[in-house]
C-alpha positions in Angstrom: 71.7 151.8 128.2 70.3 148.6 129.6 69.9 147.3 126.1 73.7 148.0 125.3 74.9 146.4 128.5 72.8 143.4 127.4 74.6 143.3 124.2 78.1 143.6 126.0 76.7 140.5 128.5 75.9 138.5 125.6 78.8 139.2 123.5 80.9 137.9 125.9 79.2 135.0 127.2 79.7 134.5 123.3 83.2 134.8 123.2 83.9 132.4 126.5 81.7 129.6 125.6 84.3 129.8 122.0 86.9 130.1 124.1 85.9 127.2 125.9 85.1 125.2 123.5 88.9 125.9 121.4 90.4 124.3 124.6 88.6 121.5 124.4 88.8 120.7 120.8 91.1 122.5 119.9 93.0 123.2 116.4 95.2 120.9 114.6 98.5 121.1 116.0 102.3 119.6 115.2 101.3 117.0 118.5 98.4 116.1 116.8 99.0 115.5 113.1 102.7 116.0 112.2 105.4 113.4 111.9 108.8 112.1 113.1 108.0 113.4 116.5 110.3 112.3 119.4 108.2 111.9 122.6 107.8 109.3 125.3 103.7 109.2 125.0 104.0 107.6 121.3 104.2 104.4 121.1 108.0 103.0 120.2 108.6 100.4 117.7 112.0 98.1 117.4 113.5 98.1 114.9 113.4 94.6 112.2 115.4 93.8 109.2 114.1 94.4 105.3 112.4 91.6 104.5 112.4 90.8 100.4 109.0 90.4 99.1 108.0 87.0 98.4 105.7 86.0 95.7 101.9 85.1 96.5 99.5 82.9 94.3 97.9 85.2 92.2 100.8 86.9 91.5 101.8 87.7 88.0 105.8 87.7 87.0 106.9 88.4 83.4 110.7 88.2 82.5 113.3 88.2 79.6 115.4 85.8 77.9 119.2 86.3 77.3 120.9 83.8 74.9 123.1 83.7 71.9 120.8 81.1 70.3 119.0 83.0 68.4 116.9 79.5 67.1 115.4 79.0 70.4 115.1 82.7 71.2 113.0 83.1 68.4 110.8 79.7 69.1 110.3 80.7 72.7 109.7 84.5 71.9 107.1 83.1 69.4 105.2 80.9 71.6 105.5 82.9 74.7 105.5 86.2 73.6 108.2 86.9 76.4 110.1 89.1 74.4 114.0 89.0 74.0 114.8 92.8 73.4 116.1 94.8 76.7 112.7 95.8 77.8 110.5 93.0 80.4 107.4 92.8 77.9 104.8 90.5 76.3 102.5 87.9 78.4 102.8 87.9 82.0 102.5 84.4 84.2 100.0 84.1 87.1 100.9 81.5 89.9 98.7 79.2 89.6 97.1 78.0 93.9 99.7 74.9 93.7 102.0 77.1 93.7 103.8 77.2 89.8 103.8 78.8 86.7 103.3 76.9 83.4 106.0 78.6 80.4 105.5 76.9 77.1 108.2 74.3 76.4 109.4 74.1 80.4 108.1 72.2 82.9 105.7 73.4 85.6 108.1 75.8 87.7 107.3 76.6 91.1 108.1 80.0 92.8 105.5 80.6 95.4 107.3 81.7 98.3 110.5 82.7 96.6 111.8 86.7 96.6 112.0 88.0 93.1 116.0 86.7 93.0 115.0 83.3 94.0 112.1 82.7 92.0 115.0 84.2 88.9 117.3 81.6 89.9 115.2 78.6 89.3 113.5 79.5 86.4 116.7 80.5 84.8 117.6 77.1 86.2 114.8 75.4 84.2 115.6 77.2 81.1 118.7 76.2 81.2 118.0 72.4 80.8 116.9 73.3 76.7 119.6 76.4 76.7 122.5 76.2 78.1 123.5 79.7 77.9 120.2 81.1 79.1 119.6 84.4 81.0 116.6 85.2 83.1 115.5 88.7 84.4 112.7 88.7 85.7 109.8 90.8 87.4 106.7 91.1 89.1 103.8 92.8 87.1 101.5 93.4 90.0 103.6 95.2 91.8 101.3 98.3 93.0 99.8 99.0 96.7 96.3 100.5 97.0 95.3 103.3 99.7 91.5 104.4 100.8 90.0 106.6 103.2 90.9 110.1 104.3 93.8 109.7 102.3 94.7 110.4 98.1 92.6 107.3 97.2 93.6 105.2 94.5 96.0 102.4 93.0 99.9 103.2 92.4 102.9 101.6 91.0 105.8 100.6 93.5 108.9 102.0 90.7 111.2 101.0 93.1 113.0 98.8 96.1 111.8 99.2 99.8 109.2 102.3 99.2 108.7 103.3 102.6 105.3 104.7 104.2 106.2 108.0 104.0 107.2 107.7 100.4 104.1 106.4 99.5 102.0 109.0 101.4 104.4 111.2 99.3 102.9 109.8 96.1 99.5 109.7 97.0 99.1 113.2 98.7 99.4 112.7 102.4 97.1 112.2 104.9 93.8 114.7 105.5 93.9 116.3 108.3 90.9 114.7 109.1 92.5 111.2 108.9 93.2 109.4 112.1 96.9 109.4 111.8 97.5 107.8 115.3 95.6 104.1 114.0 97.0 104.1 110.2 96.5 100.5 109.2 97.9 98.3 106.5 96.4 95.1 105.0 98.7 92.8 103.7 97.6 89.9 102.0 99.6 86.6 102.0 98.3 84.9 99.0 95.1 82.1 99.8 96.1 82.8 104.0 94.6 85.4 105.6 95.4 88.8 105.5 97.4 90.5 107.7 96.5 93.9 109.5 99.2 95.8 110.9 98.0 99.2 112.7 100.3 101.6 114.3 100.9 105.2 114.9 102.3 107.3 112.0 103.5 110.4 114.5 106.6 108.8 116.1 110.1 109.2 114.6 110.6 105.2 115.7 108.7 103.7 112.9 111.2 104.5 111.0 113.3 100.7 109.9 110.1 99.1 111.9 108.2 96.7 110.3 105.5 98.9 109.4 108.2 101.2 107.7 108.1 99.7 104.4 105.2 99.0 101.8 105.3 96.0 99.4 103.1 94.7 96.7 99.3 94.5 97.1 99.4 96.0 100.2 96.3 98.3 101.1 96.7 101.1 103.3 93.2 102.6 105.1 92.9 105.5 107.0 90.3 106.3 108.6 88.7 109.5 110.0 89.6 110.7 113.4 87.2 110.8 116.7 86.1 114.3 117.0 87.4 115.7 114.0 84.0 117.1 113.4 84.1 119.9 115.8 88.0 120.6 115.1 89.1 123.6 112.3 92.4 123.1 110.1 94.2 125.8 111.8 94.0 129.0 114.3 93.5 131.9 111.2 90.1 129.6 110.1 89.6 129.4 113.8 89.4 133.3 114.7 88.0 134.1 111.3 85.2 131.9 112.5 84.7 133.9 115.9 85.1 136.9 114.2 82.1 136.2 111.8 80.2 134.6 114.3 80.4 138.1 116.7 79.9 140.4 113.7 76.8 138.5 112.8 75.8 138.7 116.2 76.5 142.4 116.8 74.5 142.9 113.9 71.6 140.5 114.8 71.8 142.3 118.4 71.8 146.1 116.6 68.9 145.6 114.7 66.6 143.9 117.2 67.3 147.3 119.3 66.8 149.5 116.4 63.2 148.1 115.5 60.0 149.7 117.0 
């Protein structure tokens, strides 16, 4: 009898000390991990306009050509491999640390600094000094962002205009729940200047149109792992299944210490 209430005392200074220790680490919760949260303990972040990528030195643009002389279309496609078909193709053009690019028959051009639509302007505008009816689409080739940490680690393709955060964690599998989702940061490099990190809290509903909303080119986005996630479980079912385990084994631990001689 003195041997069971022993078990009984043990079992449930077992079960507080878990109890205990749930309320102070606790499961992952909406509060703690889930986003577009409204509440006044998140940070808030004003709103700012879209701003239009501009292009970096080390960036690399290709584009196509658009004319009715076929002549020079065929000269330039030649020499540049730029392509004239209805696909952007061929050799792509870094920008060179000055600032330009260097297109075979045209004189240096220089786009640093321009968005995508202004850097098409001028070189259209320097094409059409030998063509007169020239066309310019053009592109950026590089145009992928990079994530690492506790997140879907790898490089992906930006396939389209203002990709926002949350379509990018979309594409690269969301954040673990082990990833610190309250100091998410982004490095965005500006060409030879330094970087620039921008951290900020990916919980609150206000990021949304902020200026951490968007992705662009070359960003990389880091997440890191969160304080104390060592000692938390994914959810309450892993949670009890662990208690329950943890009493069975001690029940049985307990049983057969009493049964031996």
């Amino acid at each position: 009898m003195k041997r069971i209430k022993t078990i009984y005392s043990a079992l449930c200074h077992f079960v507080l000390c878990a109890l205990l220790l749930s309320v102070l680490t606790g499961c992952y919760s909406h509060r703690a991990i889930g986003f577009m949260q409204d509440r006044d303990d998140l940070p808030h972040y004003e709103p700012e306009p879209y701003q239009d990528y501009r292009i970096a030195i080390n960036d690399e643009i290709i584009y196509r050509l658009i004319t009715m002389d076929v002549t020079l279309s065929k000269v330039l496609a030649a020499s540049s491999a730029s392509g004239i078909n209805q696909n952007y193709g061929g050799r792509s053009y870094r920008v060179y640390s000055d600032g330009t690019i260097d297109i075979p028959f045209l004189r240096p051009v220089h786009i640093e600094g321009l968005t995508i639509k202004e850097a098409q302007d001028t070189l259209q505008a320097a094409f059409r000094e030998l063509i007169p009816d020239a066309e310019i689409k053009l592109t950026l080739r590089n145009k992928q962002f990079y994530v690492l940490g506790d997140i879907g680690q790898g490089t992906y393709y930006i396939d389209k205009d203002r990709l926002t955060i949350f379509q990018a964690l979309a594409m690269t599998g969301d954040v673990n729940q082990l990833g610190d989702r309250k100091h998410i940061r982004i490095v965005r490099p500006h060409g030879n200047d330094k970087p620039e990190i921008l951290e900020f809290d990916l919980r609150t509903n206000t990021i949304i149109k902020s200026k951490y909303y968007y992705v662009y080119p070359n960003d990389v986005i880091y997440v890191s792992r969160a304080k104390g996630s060592f000692y938390r479980v994914a959810n309450y079912a892993a949670f009890t299944s662990l208690i329950t385990s943890s009493v069975s084994l001690l029940i049985t631990i307990l049983t057969y210490t009493q049964v031996l001689p």
